[in-house]
N, C-alpha and C positions, 0 to 999 in steps of 0.2 A: 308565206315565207317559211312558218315555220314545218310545212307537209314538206317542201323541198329541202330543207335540212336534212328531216328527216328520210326523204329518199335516198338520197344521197350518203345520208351514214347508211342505209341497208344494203346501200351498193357497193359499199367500201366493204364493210364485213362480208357478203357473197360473192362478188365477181373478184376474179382475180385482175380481169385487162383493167378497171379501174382503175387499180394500183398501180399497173406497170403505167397507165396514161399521166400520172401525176408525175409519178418518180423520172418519165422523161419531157418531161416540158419544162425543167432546167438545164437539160442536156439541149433541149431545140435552142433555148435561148441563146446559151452559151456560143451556139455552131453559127446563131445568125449574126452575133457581135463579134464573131472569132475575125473576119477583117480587120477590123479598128483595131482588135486589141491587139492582133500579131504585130500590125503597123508599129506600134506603140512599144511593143516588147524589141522586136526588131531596134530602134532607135536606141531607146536603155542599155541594149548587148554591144551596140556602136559605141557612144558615148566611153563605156564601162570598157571595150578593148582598147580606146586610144589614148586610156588615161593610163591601164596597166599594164601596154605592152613598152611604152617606153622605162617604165621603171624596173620592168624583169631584164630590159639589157644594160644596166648599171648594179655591182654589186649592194651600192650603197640601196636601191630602191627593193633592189630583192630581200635587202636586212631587213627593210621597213616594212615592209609586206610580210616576212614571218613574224614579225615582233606582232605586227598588231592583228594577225591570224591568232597567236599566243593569247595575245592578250583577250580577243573577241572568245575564243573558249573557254578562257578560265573565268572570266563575266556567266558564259553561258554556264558552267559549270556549276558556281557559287549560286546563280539564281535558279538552277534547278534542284540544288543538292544542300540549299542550307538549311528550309525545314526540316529534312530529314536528318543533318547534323544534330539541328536541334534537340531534334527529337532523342536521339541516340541520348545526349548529353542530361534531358531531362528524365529520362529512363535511368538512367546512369544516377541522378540525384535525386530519383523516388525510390530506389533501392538501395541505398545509400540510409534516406531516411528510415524507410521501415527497418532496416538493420539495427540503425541506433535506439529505436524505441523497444525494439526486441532486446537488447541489452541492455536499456534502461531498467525495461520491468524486468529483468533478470536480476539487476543488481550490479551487473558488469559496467560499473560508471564510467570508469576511462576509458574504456573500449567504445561506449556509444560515445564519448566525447570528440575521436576521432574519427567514427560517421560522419556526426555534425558535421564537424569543420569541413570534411571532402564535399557535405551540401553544399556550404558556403564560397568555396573553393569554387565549384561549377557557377555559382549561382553569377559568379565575379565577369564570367566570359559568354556565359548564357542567358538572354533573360527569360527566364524560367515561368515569369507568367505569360508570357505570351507561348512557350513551346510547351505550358503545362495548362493548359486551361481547365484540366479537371479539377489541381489543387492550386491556385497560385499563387497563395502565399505560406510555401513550402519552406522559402528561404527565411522569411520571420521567424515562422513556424522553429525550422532548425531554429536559431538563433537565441528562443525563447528556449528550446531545450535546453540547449549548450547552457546557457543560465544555471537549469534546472539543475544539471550535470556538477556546476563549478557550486551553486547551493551547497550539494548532497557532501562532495569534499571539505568545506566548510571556507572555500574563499571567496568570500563575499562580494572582495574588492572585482573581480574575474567576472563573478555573477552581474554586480552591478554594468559594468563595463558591457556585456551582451545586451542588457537589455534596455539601455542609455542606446544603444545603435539600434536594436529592435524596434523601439519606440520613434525612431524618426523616420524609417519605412511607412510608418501610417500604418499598424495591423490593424485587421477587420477586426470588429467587435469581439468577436470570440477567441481570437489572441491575444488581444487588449487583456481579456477578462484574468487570462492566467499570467500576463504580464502584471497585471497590479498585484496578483495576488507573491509573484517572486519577488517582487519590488518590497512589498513590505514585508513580506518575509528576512531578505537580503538586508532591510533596515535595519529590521528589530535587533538580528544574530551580527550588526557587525561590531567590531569592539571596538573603533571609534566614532561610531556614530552618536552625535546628542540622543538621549536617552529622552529627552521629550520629545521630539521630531519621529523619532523610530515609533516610542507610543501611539502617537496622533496617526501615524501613517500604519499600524498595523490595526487600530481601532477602527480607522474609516474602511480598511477594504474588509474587516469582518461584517462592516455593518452591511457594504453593499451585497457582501455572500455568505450569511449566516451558517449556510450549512455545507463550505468548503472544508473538508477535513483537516485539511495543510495548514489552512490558516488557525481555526482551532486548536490543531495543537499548539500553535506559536502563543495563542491568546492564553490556553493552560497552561506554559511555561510562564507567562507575565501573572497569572495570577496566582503561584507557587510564591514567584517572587514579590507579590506583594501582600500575600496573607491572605486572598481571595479564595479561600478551597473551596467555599458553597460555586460559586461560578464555573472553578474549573471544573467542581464533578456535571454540573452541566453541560459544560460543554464535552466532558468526557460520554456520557450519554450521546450526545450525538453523532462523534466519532465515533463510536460502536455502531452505532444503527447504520451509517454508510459504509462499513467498511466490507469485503469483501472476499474470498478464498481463504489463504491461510494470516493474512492480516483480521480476519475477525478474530480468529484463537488470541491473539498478541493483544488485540483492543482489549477483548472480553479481561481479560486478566490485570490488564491497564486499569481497567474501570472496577472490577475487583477490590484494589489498590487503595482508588481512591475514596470509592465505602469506606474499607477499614481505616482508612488514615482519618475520613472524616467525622467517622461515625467516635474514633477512639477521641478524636478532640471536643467533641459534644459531651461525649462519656464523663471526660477532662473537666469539662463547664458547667455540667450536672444536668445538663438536657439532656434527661435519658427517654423524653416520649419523641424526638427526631431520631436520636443515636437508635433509637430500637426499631422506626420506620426503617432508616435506611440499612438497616441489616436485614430486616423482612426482605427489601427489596434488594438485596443482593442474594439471597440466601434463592430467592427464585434463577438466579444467571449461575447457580452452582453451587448446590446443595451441599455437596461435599466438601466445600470448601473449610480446612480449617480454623485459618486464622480467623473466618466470618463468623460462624459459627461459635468459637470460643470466645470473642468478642461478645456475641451474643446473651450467650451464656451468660458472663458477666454482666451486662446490664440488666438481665433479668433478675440477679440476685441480688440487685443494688435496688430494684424496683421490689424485692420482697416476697417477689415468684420463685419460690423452689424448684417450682415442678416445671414450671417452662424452661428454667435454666437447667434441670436436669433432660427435659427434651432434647434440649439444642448441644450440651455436651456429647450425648447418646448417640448424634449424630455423625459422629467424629469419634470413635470410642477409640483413639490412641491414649499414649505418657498423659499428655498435656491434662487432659481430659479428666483422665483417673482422678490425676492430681488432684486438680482441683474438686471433684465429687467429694473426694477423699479429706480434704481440708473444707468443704461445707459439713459434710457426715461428722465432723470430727468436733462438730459444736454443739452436736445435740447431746444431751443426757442419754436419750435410749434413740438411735438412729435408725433402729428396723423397720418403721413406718415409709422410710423413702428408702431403705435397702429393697423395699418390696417393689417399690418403681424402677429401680436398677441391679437387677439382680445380676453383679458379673463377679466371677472369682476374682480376678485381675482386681477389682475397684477395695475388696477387703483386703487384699495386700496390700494396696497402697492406705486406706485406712489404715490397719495394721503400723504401717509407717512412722503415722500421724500420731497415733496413740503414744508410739513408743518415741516419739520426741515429744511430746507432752507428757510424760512419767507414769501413762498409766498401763502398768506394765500386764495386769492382770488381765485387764479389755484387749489389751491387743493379743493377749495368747490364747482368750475366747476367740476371737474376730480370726486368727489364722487357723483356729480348731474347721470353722466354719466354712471357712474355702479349703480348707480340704476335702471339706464334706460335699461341698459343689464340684471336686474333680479342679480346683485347680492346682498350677504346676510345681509339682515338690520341690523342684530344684529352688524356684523364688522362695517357696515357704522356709525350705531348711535355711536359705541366706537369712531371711527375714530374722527365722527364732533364731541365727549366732549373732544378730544387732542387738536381738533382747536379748541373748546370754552377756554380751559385751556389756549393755545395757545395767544391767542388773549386777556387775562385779563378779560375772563368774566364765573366765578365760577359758578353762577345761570344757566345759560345756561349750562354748560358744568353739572352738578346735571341732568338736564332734558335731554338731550342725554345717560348719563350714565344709567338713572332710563327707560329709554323705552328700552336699550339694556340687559338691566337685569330682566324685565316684558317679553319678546317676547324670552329673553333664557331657562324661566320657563314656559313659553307656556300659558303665558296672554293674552291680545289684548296690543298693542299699543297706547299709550297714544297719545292723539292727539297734535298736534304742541304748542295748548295754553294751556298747564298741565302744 
């Protein structure tokens, strides 16, 4: 049996009359049953002209005869042509959608808001999972956005509202997922919602998505307000880590933030070996950072380290900075030992400062001898010695300091010492 199969397909592949012998032994059959069926056909074309020749010689049957001609094409019509309606309509509400999400991550809230709704719109007269089988639950989808959309404005009632109708569409898991996470967002921010209710419902969908960023930040707002900043900077931590394009620059500074807010209230507590971890660890997300950095500083000289908090000022060498060198400098009896660690003209001016509202008139007119000698800028020096002139009760004097730092700031010569 199976050699004659096989004969047989090698005869089909090489012989062409093969083919034509198959392809007409439907045609033989047809020619030998063509009596019967003509008989047959014959009879039906009878039947069918004595039913409609009497009704084409009365106006009344010839009405009826076009009516249901009309009507038998627009049937034909509709069942030829409604998928592709469909289609048209659900093409129409996936462009529709991608539109709105483009404006979404744009920023343009209202404009994707009125995407949405034209989803929805269609969604009313089309049903979209059967004409969209690639996505079909497009219309929740929208739906859940528009949510998102009426969140981000800050009407909750709007937001609640989409996603109360969302949620009885039945979304698939993965809409569900961002639907609880609106939902308790929508709780939390609304302003008459029980404030325990809104709690419990933003706690549990953190707990099911720990590292949704959305909802984190809602959890950092609850823990502002309740005194929780160890938590929030955790969870500030992990909204940094997921965040992405130009939203990491805005995290990283966020989390910045929350260092120094947390690190200054340990400061505050007298835990200075946390307050000094978690500025280590900022100080790695932005070295340059000032407020970190001067923070820093600070708890190093509250820990008794000089020289670490003169590291970490160094790093930062603006006003602030001086300052404060300048007000630790200003407590030793002979300060040259850590002038030698920071050696900057700037920082002996502001010494200088210090001296000279502490009454020691004579040090500070050493200390500006000094940073001249380092090259720094006359104009600050001459201001400096008319505060010691003023300082010291001698008006005349402090006039001729003032007048050579206001000659040499408009780019005169320098009045010589007996002007």
């Amino acid at each position: 049996m199976l050699r004659l199969l096989d004969g047989l397909r090698r005869l089909w592949r090489t012989k062409r009359w093969v083919k034509w012998a198959v392809y007409l032994l439907p045609v033989l059959a047809i020619l030998v049953l063509l009596g019967p069926a003509l008989g047959v056909l014959h009879q039906i074309l009878k039947l069918t002209a004595g039913f409609l020749l009497p009704l084409l010689q009365t106006p009344g049957g010839r009405f009826l005869l076009v009516n249901l001609l009309v009507v038998a094409l627009v049937l034909l019509l509709y069942w030829k042509g409604r998928s592709r309606v469909a289609a048209l309509f659900a093409f129409a509400a996936m462009r529709h959608f991608l539109r709105g999400l483009q404006l979404l991550s744009g920023g343009f809230t209202r404009r994707a808001i009125r995407s949405f709704q034209r989803v929805l719109r269609i969604a009313r007269w089309v049903n979209l999972e059967r004409a969209l089988p690639a996505y079909p639950e497009i219309a929740v989808d929208a739906r859940v956005r528009l949510a998102m959309c009426w969140l981000k404005l800050g009407e909750a009632d709007q937001a609640l509202r989409c996603l109360e109708l969302a949620r009885k569409d039945r979304p698939p898991p993965g809409v569900m997922k961002g639907l609880r996470e609106l939902r308790a967002i929508a709780y939390y921010y609304h302003p008459t919602m029980a404030r325990e209710t809104a709690d419990k419902e933003l706690e549990d969908a953190h707990r099911r998505d720990p590292g949704n960023p959305r909802l984190c930040r809602a959890v950092v707002d609850k823990c502002e307000t309740d005194g929780d900043s160890a938590r929030g900077l955790e969870l500030r931590k992990t909204i940094f880590a997921a965040a992405e394009g130009r939203d990491r620059e805005k995290e990283r500074l966020r989390l910045l933030e929350g260092y120094h807010d947390e690190a200054r209230r340990l400061l505050a507590a007298g835990d200075l070996g946390r307050a000094r971890g978690l500025l280590r660890d900022a100080s790695t997300l932005a070295e340059e950072s000032e407020p970190i950095q001067l923070l820093l500083g600070d708890v190093e000289l509250r820990r008794r380290s000089d020289e670490a908090a003169l590291k970490a000022w160094a790093r930062v060498p603006g006003p602030a900075a001086r300052r404060r060198v300048a007000e630790m400098l200003a407590r030793f009896e002979d300060p040259r030992e850590l002038l030698e660690r920071y050696p900057q003209p700037e920082l002996l001016i502001d010494l200088a400062v210090c001296l000279i509202e502490r009454g020691a008139q004579d040090q500070a007119r050493r200390t500006l001898e000094k940073a001249r000698e380092l090259g720094a800028d006359e104009v600050e020096i001459e201001k400096v010695l008319g505060d010691l002139a003023v300082a010291a009760s001698e008006p005349q004097r402090a006039r001729q300091h003032y007048l050579r730092a206001m000659t040499s700031l408009f780019g005169g010569k320098l009045l010589g010492p007996g002007a």
